[in-house]
C-alpha positions in Angstrom: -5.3 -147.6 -46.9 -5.3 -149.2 -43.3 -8.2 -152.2 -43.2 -9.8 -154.5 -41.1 -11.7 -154.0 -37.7 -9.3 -151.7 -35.6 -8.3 -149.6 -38.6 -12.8 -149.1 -39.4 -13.7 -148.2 -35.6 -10.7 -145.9 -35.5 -12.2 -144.2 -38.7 -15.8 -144.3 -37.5 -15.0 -142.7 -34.1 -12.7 -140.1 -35.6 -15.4 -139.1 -37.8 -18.2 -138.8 -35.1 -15.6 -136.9 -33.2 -15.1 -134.4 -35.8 -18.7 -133.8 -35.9 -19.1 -133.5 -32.5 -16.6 -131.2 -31.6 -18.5 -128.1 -33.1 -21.6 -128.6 -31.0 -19.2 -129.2 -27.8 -17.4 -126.1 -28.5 -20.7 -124.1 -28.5 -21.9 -126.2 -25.4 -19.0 -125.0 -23.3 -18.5 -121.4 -24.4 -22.3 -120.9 -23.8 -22.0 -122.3 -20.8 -18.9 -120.1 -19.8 -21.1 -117.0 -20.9 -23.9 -118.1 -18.7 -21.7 -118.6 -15.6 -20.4 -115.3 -16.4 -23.8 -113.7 -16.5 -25.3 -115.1 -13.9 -22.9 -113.9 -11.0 -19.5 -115.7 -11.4 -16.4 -114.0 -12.0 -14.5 -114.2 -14.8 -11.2 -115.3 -13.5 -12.7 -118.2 -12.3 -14.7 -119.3 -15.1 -11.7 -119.1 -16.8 -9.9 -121.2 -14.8 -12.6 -123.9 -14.9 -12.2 -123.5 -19.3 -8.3 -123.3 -18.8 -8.1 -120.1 -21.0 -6.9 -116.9 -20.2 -9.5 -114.5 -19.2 -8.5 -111.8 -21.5 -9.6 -114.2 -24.2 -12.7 -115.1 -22.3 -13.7 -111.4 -22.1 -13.2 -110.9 -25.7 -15.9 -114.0 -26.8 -18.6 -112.0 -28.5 -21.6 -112.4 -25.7 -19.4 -112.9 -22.4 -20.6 -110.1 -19.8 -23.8 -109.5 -21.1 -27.5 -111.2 -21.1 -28.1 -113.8 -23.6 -31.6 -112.5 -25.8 -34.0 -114.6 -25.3 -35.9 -113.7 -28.2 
């Protein structure tokens, strides 16, 4: 096992980066959803989230309004 100062902030930012990346994952595909729903088309939301827009489409809310409820 790696020690000393480079090898420990390596570890602690890895580690906050793999907790973070599930929140950011939500944050942008809610986001993409939103843009979608609120007027912007498709193609170009997914050229913004470099993803094809077939898989855009097929995300489980994209096209329709979010329930506020």
């Amino acid at each position: 096992m790696q020690t000393g100062q480079t090898s420990d902030v390596a570890r602690r930012l890895l580690r906050g980066l793999g907790h973070s990346a599930g929140p950011i994952e939500n944050a942008w595909k809610r986001t993409a959803v939103m843009a979608v729903n609120g007027g912007v088309p498709l193609e170009e939301v997914a050229r913004w989230v470099d993803m094809p827009v077939k898989a855009l489409r097929e995300m489980p809310t994209a096209g329709r309004q979010e329930d506020d409820s």
